[in-house]
C-alpha positions in Angstrom: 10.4 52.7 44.1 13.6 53.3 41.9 14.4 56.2 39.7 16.3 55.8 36.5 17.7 59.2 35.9 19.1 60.2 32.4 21.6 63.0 31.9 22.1 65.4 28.8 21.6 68.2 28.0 17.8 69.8 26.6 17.3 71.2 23.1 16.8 69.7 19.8 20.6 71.0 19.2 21.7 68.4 21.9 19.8 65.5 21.1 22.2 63.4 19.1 25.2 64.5 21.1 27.6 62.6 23.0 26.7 64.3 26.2 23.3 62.5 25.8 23.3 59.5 26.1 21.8 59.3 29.4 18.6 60.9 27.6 19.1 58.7 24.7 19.2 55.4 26.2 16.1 56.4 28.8 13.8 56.3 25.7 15.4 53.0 25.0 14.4 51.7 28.8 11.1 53.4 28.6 9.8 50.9 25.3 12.1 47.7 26.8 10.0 48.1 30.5 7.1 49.0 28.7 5.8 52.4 28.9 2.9 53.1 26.7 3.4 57.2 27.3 5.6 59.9 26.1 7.7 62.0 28.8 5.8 64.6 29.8 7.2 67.9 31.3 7.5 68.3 34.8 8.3 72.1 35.3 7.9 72.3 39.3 11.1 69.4 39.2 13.0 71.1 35.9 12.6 67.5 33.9 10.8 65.1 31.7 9.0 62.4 33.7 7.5 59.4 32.9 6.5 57.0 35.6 4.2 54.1 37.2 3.8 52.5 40.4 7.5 51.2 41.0 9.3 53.5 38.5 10.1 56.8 37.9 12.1 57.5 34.5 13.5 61.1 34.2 15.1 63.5 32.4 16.8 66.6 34.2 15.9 69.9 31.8 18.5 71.8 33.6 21.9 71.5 31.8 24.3 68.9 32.7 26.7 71.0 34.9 23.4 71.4 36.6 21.3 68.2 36.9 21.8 67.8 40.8 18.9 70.2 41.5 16.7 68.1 39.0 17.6 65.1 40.9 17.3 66.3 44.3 14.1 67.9 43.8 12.6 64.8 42.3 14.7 62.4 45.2 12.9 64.6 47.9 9.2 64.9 46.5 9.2 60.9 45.4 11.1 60.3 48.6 13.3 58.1 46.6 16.4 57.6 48.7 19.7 57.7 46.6 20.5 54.1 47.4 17.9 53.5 44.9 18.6 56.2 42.3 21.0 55.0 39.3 22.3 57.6 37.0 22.7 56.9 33.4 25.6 59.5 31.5 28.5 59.2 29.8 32.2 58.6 30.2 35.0 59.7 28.2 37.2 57.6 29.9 35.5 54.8 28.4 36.1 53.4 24.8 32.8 53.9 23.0 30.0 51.4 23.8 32.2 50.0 26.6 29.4 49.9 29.8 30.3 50.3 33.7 28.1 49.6 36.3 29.4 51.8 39.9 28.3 52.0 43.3 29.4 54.5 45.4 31.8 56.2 43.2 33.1 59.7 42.8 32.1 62.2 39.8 35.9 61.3 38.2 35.8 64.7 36.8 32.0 64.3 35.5 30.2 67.4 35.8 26.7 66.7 35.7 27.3 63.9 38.3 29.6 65.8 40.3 26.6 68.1 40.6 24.8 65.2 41.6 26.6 64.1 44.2 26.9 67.9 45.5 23.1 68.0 45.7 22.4 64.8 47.2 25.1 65.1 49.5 25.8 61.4 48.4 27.4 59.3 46.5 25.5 56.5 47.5 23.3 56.1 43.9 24.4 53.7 41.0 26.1 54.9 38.1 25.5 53.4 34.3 28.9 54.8 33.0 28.5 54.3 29.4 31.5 54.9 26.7 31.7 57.4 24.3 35.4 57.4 23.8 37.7 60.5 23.9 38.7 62.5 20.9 41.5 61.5 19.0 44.5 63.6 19.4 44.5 64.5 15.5 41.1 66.2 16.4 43.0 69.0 18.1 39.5 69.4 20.0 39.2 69.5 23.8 37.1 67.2 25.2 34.6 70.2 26.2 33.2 70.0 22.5 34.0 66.6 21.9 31.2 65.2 24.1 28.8 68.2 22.3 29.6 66.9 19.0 26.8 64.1 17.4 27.6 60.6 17.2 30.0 59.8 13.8 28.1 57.7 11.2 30.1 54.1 12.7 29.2 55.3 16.2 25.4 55.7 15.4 25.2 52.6 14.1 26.2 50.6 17.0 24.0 52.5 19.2 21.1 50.1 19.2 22.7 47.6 20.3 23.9 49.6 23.0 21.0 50.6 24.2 19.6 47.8 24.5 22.8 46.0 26.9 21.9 49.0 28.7 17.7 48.4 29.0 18.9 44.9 30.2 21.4 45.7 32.9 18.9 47.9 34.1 16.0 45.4 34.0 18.2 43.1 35.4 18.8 45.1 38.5 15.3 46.0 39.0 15.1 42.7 39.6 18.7 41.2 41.4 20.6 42.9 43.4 23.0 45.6 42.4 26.4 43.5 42.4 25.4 41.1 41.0 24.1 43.3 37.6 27.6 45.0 38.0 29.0 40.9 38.2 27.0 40.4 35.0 27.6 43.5 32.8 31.0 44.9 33.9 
């Protein structure tokens, strides 16, 4: 069994933010590996769930800085180990839409999967890093806000097809092994 963790943030006021893209691109992977449900709450595990026989889609309610508990609660009752966990969020240190695929890698200053990591006690799941670029330096914001802010008009527009690399890297790895999705789609 593999779960396909999203992170954001929960709260209509989030939805459309930056910060959520793991959230955003989970609905995306939930039609593409065909779902019929809706996420349904999950209180006793703090997220959304949807899931089937081989796969477990989820969606920490806790708030980014604190989505390790969300995973580690669901890693432990599923018995998923965090070889087979991959954690979809996203990167500032990425130019927007830009997609990397890691094993094994460090939080690089990413809070929700620092948090992760600290709960697992691991680094050993998969990453979807996934670009949302960082603020321009005539924004005068700090980067904080920037990943709170919604999408701009030209990002939200190239979000689809996005989403959808994304729901095929992921497909793809369900089905081949992990390097060679990263060969693929890095």
């Amino acid at each position: 069994m593999k779960m396909i963790i999203g992170l954001g943030n929960p709260g209509p006021e989030y939805a459309l933010t930056r910060h959520n893209i793991g959230f955003l691109c989970l609905d995306n992977i939930s039609k593409s590996l065909n779902f019929q449900e809706q996420f349904t709450q999950d209180k006793k595990h703090h997220a959304l769930l949807l899931k089937n026989k081989e796969i477990i889609l989820a969606k920490p309610q806790t708030f980014m800085n604190l989505s390790g508990g969300a995973v580690m609660a669901l890693s432990t009752y599923y018995k998923i180990p965090p070889k087979d966990i991959y954690i979809i969020h996203d990167e500032v240190d990425l130019e927007f839409g830009r997609i990397k695929i890691q094993k094994d890698g460090g939080s690089a200053g990413h809070n929700g999967v620092k948090s992760v990591i600290e709960s697992l006690g691991t680094q050993e799941f998969v990453r979807w890093r996934v670009g949302v670029g960082k603020p321009s330096k005539d924004l005068h914001i700090e980067t904080a806000e920037y990943v709170l802010q919604n999408f701009s008009k030209d990002e939200q527009q190239e979000l689809n097809s996005i989403y959808e690399i994304i729901a095929h890297s992921i497909e793809h790895a369900l089905t081949n092994d992990i390097i060679a999705t990263m060969n693929k789609y890095n």
